[in-house]
TORDREN-836806 format. One record per atom (N, C-alpha, C, O, CB): residue in three letters; x, y, z. Coordinates in pm, whole numbers, padded with zeros to 5 digits, always signed. Each point is the difference from the previous one (the first is absolute). Glycine has a CB too. Example, Ala and Ser with C-alpha at 12.3 -4.5 7.8 and 13.67 -1.06 7.14 Angstrom:
<pts>
ALA+01319-00569+00780/ALA-00089+00119+00000/ALA+00090+00120+00000/ALA+00104-00002+00066/ALA-00293-00115+00059/SER+00154+00222-00197/SER+00082+00119+00006/SER-00077+00109+00073/SER+00051+00111+00017/SER+00067-00174-00232/
</pts>
This chain:
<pts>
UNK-00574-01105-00171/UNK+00089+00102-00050/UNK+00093+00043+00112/UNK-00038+00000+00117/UNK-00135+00077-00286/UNK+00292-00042+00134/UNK+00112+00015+00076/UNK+00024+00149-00011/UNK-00003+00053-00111/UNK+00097-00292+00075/UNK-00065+00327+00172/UNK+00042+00162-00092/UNK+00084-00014+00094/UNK-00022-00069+00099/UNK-00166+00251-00214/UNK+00331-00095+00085/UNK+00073+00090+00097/UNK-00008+00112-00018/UNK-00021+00053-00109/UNK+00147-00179+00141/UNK-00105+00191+00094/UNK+00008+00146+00010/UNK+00163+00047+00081/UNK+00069-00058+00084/UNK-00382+00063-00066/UNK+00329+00127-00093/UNK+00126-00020+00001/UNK-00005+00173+00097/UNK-00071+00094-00035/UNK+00163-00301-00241/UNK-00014+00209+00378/UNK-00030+00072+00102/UNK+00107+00093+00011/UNK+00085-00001-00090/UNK-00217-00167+00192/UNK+00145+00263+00012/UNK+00107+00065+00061/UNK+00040-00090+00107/UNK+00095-00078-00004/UNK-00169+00305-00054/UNK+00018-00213+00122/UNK-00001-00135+00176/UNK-00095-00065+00037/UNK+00005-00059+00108/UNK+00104+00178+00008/UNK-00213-00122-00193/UNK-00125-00141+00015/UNK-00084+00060+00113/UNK-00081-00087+00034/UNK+00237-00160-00087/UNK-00173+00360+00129/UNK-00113-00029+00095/UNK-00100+00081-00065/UNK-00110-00048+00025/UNK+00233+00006+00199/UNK-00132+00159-00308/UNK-00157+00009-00048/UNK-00079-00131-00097/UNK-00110-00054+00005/UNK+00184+00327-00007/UNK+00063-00290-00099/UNK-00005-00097-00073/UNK-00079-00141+00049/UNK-00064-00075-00074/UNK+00270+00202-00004/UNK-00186-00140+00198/UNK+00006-00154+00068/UNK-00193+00013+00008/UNK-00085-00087-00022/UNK+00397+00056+00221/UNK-00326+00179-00159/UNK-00157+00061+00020/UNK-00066-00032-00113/UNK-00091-00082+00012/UNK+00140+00278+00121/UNK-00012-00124-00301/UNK-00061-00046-00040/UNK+00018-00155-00077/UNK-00088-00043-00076/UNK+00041+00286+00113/UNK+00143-00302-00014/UNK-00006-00150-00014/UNK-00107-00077+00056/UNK-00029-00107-00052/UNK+00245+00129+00049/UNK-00274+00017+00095/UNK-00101-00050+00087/UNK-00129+00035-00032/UNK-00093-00072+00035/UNK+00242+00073+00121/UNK-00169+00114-00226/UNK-00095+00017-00050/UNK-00013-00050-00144/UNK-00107-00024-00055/UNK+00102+00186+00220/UNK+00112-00171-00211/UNK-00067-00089-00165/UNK+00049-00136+00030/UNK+00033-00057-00104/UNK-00001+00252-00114/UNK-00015-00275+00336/UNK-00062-00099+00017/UNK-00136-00066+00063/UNK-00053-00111+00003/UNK+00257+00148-00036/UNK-00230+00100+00084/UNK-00143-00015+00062/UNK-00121+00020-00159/UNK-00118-00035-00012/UNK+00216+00174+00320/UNK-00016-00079-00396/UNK-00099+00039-00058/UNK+00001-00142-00092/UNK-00113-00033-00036/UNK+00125+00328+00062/UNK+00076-00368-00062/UNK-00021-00137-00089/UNK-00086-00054+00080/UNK-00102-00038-00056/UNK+00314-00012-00056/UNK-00202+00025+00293/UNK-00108-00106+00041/UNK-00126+00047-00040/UNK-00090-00079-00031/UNK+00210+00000+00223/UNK-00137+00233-00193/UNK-00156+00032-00029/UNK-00033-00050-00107/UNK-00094-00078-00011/UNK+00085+00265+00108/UNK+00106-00138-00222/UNK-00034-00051-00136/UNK+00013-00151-00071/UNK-00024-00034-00115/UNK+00084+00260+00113/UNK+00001-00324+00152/UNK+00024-00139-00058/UNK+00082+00004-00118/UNK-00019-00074-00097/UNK-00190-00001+00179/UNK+00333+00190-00072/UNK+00131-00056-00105/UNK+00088-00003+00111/UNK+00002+00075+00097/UNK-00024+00036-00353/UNK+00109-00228+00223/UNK+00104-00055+00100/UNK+00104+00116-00066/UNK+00016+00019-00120/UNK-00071-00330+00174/UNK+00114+00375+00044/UNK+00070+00114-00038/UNK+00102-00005+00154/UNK-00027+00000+00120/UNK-00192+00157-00309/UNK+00327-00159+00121/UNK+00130-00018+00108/UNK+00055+00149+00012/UNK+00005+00051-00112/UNK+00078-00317+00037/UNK-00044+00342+00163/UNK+00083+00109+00032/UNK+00106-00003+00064/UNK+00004-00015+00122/UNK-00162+00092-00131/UNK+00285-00059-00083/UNK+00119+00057+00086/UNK+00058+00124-00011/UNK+00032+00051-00107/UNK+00013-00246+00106/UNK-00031+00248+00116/UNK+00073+00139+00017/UNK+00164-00024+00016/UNK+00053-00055+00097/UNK-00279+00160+00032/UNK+00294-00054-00240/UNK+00156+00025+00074/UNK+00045+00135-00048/UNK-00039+00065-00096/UNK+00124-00321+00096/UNK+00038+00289+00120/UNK+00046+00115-00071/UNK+00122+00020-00110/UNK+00064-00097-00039/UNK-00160+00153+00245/UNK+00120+00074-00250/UNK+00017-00057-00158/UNK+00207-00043-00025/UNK+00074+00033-00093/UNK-00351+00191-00023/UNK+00305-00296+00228/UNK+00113-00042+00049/UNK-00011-00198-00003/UNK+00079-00094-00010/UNK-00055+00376+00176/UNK-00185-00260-00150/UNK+00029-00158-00040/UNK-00121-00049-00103/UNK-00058-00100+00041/UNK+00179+00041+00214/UNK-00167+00109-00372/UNK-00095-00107-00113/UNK+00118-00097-00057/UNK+00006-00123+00010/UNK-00213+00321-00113/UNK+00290-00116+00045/UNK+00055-00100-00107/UNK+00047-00109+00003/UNK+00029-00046-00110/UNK-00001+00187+00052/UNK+00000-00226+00177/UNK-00003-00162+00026/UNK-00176-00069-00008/UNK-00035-00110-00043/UNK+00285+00151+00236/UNK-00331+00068-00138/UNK-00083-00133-00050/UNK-00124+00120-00077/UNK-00118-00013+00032/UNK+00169-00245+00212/UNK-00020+00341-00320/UNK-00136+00037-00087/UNK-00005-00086-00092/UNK-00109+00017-00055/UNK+00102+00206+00079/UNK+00085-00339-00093/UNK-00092-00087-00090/UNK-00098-00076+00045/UNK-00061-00077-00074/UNK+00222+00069-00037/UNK-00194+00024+00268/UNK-00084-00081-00014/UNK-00165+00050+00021/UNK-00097-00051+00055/UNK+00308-00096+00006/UNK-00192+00251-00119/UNK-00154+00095+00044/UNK-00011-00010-00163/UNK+00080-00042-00084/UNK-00064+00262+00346/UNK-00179-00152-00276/UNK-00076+00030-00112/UNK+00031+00098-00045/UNK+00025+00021-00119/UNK-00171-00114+00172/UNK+00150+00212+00086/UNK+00001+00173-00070/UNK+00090+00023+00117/UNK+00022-00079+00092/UNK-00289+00179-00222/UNK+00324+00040+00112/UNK+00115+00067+00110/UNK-00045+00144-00029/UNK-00012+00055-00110/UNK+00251-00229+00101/UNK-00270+00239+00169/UNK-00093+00117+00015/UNK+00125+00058+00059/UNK+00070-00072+00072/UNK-00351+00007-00037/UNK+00325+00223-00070/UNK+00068+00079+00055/UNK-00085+00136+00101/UNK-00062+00103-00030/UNK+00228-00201-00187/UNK-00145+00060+00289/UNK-00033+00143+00120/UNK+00021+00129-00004/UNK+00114+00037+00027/UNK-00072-00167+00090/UNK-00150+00238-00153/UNK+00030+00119-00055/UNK+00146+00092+00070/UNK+00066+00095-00043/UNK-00351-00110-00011/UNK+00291-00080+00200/UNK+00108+00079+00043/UNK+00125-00043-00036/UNK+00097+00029+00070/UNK-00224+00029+00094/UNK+00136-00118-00255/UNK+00140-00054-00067/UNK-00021-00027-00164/UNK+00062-00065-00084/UNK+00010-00067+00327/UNK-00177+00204-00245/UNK-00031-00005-00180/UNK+00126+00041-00089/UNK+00012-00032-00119/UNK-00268+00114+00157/UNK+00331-00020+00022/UNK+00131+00063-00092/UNK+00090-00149-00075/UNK+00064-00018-00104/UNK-00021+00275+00313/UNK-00084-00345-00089/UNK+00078-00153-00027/UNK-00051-00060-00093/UNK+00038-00110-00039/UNK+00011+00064+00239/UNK-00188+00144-00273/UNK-00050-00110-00093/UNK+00053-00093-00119/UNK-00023-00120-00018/UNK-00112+00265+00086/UNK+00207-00060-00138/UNK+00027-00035-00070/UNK+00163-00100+00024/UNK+00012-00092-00081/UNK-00201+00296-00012/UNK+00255-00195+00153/UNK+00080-00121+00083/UNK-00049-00117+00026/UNK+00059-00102-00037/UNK+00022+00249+00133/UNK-00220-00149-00015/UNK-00057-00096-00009/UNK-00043-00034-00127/UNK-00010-00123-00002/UNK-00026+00162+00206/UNK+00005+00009-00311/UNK-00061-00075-00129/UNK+00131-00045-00104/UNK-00012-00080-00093/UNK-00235+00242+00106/UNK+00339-00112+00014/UNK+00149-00068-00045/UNK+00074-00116+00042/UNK+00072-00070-00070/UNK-00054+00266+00052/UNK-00057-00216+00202/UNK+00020-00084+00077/UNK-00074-00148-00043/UNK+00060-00105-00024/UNK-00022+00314+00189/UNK-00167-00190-00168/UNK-00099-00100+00032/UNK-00003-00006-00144/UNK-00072+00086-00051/UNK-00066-00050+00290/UNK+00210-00132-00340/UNK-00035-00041-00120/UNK-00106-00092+00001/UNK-00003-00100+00072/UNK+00212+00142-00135/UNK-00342+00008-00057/UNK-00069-00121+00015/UNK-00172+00009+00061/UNK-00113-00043-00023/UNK+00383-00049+00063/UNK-00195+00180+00050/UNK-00142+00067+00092/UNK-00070+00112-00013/UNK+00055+00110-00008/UNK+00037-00197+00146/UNK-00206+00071-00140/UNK-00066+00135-00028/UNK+00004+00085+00204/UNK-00035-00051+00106/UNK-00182-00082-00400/UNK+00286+00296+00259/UNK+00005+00044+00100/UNK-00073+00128-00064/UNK+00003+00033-00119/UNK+00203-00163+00252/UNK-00270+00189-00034/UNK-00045+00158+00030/UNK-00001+00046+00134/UNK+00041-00052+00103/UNK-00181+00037-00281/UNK+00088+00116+00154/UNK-00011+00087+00211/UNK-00103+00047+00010/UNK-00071+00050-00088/UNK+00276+00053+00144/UNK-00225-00115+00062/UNK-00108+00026+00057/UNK-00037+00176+00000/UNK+00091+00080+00023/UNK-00037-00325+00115/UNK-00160+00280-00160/UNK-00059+00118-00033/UNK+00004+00064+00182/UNK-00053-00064+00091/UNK-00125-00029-00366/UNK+00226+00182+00290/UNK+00008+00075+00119/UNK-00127+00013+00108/UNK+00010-00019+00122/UNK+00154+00135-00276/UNK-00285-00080+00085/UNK-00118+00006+00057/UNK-00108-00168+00015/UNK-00099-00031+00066/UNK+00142+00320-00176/UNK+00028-00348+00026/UNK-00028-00194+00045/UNK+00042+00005+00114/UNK-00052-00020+00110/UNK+00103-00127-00308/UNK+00103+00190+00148/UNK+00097-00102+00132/UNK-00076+00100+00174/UNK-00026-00063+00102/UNK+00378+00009-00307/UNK-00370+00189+00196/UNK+00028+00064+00103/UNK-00187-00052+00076/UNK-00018-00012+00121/UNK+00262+00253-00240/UNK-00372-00265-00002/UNK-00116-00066+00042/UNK-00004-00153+00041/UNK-00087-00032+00081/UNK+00005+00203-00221/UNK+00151-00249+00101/UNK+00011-00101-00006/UNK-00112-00002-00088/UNK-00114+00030+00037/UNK+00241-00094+00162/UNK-00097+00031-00311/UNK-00152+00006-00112/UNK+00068-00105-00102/UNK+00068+00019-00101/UNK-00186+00280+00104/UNK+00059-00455+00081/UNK+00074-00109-00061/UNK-00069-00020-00133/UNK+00054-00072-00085/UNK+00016-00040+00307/UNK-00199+00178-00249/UNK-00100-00016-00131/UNK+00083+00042-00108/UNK+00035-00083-00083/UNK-00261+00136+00192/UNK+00267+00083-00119/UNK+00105+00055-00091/UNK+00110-00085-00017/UNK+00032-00044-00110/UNK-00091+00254+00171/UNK+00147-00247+00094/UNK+00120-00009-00020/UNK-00060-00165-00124/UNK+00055-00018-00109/UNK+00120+00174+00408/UNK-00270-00236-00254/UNK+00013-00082-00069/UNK-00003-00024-00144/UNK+00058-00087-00064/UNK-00105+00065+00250/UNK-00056+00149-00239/UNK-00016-00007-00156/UNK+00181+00047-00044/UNK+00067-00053-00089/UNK-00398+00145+00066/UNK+00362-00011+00089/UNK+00125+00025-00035/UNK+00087-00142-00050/UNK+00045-00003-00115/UNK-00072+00217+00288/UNK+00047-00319-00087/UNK+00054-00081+00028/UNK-00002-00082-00138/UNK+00098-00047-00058/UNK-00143+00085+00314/UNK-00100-00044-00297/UNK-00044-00108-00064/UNK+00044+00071-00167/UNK+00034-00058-00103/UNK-00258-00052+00313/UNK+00203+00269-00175/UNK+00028+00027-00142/UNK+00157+00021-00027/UNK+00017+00038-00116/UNK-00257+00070+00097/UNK+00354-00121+00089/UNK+00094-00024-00017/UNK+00072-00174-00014/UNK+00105-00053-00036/UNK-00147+00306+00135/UNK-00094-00293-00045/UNK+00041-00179-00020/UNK-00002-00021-00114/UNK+00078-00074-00060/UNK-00169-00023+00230/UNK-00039+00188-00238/UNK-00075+00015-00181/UNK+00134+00038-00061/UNK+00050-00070-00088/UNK-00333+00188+00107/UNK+00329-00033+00016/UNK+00102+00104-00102/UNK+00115-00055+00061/UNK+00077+00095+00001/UNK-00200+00152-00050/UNK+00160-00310+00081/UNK+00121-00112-00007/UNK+00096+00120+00068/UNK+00119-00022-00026/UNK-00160-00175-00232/UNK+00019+00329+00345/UNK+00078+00090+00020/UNK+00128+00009+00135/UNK+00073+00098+00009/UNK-00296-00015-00142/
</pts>
């Protein structure tokens, strides 16, 4: 599975990128992470599964879900993003993969 996360300037972001790739090796799902900020998805978000927005640019959400035809996008819940609590962020993930959102 492919996610982007869609940032202000990528360095908390980049933090927890690293942690929900640590967390696929635990769980043995091949799970790819890219962080960009929200100046550059739209050349390559077709090629992810899901597109995660960063509570600190949540206002962009919906830009991003106009942008990214096709893709299921949501954002990240404030107290995920600020724990790094890749367990949540992931059911999140999966139930927006479900709901085509």
């Amino acid at each position: 599975m492919k996610i982007l996360l869609i940032c202000a300037n990528g360095l908390s972001t980049s933090i927890l990128m690293q942690k929900m790739e640590k967390w696929g090796d635990q769980q043995d799902i091949d799970l790819s992470v890219k962080a960009v900020p929200i100046g550059g998805y739209e050349g390559i978000y077709q090629d992810y599964d899901c597109i995660l927005v960063a509570p600190q640019i949540s206002y962009k959400l919906d830009e991003v879900k106009t942008n990214a035809v096709g893709k299921p996008v949501g954002k990240i819940e404030s107290v995920d993003y600020g724990m790094g609590n890749v367990d949540n962020i992931m059911k999140n993930v999966y139930r927006y993969i479900e709901k085509g959102v």
